[in-house]
C-alpha positions in Angstrom: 92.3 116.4 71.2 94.6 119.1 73.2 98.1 119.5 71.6 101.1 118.4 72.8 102.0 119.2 76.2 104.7 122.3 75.3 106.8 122.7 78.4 105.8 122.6 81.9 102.4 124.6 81.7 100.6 121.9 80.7 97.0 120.7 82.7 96.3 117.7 83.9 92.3 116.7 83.3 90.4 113.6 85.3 87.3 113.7 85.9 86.3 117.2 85.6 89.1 118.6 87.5 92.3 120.4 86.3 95.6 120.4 87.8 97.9 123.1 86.2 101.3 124.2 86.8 101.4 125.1 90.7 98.1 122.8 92.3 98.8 119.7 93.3 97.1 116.6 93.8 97.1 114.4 96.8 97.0 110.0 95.0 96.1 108.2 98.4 96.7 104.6 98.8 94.5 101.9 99.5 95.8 98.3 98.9 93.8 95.1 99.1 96.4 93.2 99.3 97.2 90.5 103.0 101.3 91.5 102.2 102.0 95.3 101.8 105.2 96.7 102.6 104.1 99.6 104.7 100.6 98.4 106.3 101.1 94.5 106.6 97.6 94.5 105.2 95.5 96.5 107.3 93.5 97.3 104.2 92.8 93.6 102.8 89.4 93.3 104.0 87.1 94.9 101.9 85.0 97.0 104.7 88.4 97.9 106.0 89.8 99.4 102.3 86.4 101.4 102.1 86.4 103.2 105.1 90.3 103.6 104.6 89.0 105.6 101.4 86.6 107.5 103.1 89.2 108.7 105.8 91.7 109.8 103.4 89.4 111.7 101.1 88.1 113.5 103.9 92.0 114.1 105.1 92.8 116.0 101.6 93.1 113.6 99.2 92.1 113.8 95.2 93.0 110.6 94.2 92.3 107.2 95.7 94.8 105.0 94.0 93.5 101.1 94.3 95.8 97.9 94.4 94.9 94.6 94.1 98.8 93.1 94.2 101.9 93.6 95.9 104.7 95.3 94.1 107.1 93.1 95.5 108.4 89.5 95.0 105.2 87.4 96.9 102.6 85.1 96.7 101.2 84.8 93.1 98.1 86.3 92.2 96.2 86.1 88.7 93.9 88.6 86.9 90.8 87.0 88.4 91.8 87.2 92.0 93.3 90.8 91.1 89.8 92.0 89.8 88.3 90.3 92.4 90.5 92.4 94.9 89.6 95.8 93.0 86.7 95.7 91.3 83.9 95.7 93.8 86.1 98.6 95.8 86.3 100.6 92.7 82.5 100.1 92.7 82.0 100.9 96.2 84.0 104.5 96.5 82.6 105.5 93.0 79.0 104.7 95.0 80.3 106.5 98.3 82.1 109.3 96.8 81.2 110.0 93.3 83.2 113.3 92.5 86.5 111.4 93.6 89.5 110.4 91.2 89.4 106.5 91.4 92.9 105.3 90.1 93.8 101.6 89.6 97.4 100.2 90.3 97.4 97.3 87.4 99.8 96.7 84.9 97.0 94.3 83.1 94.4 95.2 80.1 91.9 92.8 81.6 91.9 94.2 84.9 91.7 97.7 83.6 88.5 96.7 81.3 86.9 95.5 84.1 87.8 98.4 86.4 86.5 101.1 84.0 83.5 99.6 84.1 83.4 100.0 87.6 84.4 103.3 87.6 87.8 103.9 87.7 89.3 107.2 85.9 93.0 106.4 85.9 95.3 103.6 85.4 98.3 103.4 87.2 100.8 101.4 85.2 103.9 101.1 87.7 105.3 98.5 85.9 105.6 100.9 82.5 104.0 99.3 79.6 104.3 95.5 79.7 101.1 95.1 78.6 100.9 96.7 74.9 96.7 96.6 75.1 96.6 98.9 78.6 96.9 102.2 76.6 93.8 100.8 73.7 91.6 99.7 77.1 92.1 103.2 78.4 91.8 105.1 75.3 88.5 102.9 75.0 87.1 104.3 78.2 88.6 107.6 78.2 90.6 106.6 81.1 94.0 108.7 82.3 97.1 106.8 82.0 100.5 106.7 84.5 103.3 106.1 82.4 106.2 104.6 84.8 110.0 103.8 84.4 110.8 100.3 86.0 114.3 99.5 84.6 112.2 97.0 81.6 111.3 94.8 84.5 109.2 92.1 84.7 106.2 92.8 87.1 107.3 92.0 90.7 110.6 91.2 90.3 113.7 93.5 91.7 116.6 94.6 89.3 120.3 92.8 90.3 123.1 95.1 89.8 121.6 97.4 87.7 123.5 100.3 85.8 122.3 103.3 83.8 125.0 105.8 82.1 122.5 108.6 83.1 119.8 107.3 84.7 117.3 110.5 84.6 118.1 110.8 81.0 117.2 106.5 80.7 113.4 107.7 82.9 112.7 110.8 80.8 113.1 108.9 77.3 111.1 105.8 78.5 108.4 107.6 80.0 107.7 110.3 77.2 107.6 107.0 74.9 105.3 105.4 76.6 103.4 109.0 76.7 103.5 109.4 73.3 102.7 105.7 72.4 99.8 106.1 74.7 98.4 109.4 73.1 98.8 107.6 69.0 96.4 104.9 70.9 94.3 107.5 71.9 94.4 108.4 75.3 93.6 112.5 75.6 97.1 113.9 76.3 95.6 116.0 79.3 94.9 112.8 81.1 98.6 111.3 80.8 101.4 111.2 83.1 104.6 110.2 83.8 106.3 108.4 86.3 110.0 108.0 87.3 108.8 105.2 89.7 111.5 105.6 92.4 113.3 102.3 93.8 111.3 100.4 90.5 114.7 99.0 88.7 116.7 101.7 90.5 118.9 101.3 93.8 119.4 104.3 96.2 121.7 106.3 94.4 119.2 106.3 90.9 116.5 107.3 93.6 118.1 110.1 94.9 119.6 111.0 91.8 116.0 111.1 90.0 114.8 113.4 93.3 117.6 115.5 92.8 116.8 116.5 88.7 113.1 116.2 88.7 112.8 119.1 87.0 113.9 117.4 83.4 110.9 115.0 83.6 108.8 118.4 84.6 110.1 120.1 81.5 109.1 117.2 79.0 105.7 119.3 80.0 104.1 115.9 81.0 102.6 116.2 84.0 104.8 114.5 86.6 103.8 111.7 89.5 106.1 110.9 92.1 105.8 107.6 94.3 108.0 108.0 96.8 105.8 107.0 100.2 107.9 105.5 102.5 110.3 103.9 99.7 113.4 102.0 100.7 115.6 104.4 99.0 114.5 107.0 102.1 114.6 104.6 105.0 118.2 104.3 103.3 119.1 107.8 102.9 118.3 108.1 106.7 120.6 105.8 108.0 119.0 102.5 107.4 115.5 103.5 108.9 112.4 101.0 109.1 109.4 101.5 107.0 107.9 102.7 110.0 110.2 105.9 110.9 110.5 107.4 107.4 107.7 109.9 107.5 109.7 112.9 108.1 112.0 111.7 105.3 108.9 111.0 103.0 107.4 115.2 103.4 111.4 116.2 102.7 111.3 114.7 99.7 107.8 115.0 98.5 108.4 119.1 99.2 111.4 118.9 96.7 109.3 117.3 94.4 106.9 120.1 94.3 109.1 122.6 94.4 110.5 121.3 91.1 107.3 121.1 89.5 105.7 117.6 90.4 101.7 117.9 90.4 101.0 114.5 92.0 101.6 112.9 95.4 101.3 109.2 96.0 101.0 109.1 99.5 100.1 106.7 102.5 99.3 109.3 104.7 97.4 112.0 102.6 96.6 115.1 105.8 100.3 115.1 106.2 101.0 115.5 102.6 98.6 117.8 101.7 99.7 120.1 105.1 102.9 120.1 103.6 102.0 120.9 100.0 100.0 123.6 101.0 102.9 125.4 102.7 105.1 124.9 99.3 102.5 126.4 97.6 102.2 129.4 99.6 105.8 129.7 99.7 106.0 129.6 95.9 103.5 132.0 95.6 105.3 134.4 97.9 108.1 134.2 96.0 106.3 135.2 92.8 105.8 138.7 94.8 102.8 140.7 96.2 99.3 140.5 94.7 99.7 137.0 93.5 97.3 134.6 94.9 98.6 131.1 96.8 97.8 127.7 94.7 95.9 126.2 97.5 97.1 122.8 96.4 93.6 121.1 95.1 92.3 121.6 91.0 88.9 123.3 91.4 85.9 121.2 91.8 83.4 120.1 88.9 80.7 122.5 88.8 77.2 121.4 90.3 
């Protein structure tokens, strides 16, 4: 097993790609799900959520990140109508597109055994470690892990005054717990990240305040996720903006991101995104001086 990520050089693995300090990787999202905040379900239908896929690997993305349930307050829905929401897509793009990164958005050890075996490579665990059994089931399968910061919230539900002394300090001691709990399970360390999980048990000002110092979670040396597509917390930094009319706001603050270190993008519109990565990672590089290559954003291919 790799050591211990040791500052912010470390590389992320999944399936046979690496993402080190400088490439970034474009997490598009494709939710089967009839209530999602930013597509009102466009994606629900299962023929719909495929060719969704399709179009957004072929616009730049990595990583297709699958959802079977709504973040949000809603309509309930169990682990058999969540696998039966994922499962068959996971199967499906793995059939379509087999050199993709296939993520899952579950908090749920049963849905994440059934998903591996429909070949998924990561687990996305927004809702930060409620389920103890989700880091053995990916350990099991030699799955990747996201390791979130929701405020301790139950799944789907929204924090009500909530207060932190320092918030990013509260995000970058949760998530390296749940990092290093996952890695004594026996995940690989290389296919472990962490993620603040903006406007998950956070209001505006945590939001932006997390944005703002990003670069403490990059130092843990934990490669860092950011989910910040559309997110209340920039419609309200613009003014009170619909979901609709926060694009521009979304590329301001996933460039910040990167320029602090982030390495991936959760994104709904992944050309945009990876347009606007490209151009930090040229800039970077130009700042690093003459004769130094630009990152073109993207962890080189697996080998044929």
């Amino acid at each position: 097993m790799p050591d211990a990520p040791r500052g912010p050089g470390s590389v992320l693995r999944l399936r046979g790609r690496s993402f080190g300090p400088g490439e970034f990787a474009v997490m598009a999202v494709v939710n089967r799900t009839p209530d999602s905040f930013f597509d009102r379900g466009a994606t629900f239908a299962f023929q719909a959520a495929l060719d969704a896929a399709s179009r957004l690997i072929g616009e730049g993305a990595d990583i297709i990140d699958i959802g079977g349930v709504k973040a949000g307050p809603g309509d309930p829905v169990g682990p058999a109508e969540e696998i039966d929401r994922v499962a068959g897509l996971v199967a499906a793009v793995r059939e379509r597109h087999p050199d993709v990164i296939i993520s899952v958005d579950t908090w749920r050890s049963e849905v994440a055994e059934v998903v591996a075996e429909a070949g998924a490579d990561l687990i996305n665990d927004t809702w930060g470690g409620v389920d103890p059994a989700l880091p053995e089931v990916a350990a099991e399968h030699g799955l990747g892990l996201v390791c979130a910061h929701a405020g301790r919230l139950r799944p789907r539900t929204r924090p009500h005054r909530i207060g932190y002394e320092d918030v990013v300090a509260d995000v970058v001691r949760y998530t390296t717990a749940l990092a290093e709990r996952a890695a004594a399970a026996g995940v690989a360390r290389d296919r472990i990240l962490i993620d603040p999980a903006h406007d998950f048990g956070k209001n505006t000002w945590h939001s932006l305040e997390v944005s703002r110092r990003l670069g403490e979670l990059v130092a843990t040396g934990w490669p860092v996720l950011v989910a910040v597509s559309n997110k209340d917390f920039i419609g309200e930094a613009l003014g009170g903006l619909p979901v609709e009319r926060r694009h521009v706001g979304t590329l301001a603050t996933l460039t910040v991101s990167a320029l602090q270190g982030a390495r991936v993008f959760r994104v709904h519109d992944a050309a945009s995104a990876r347009k606007a990565l490209g151009v930090v990672a040229r800039l970077t590089a130009a700042a690093r001086g003459p004769g130094r290559p630009a990152a073109e954003g993207r962890g080189p291919r697996p080998q044929e």
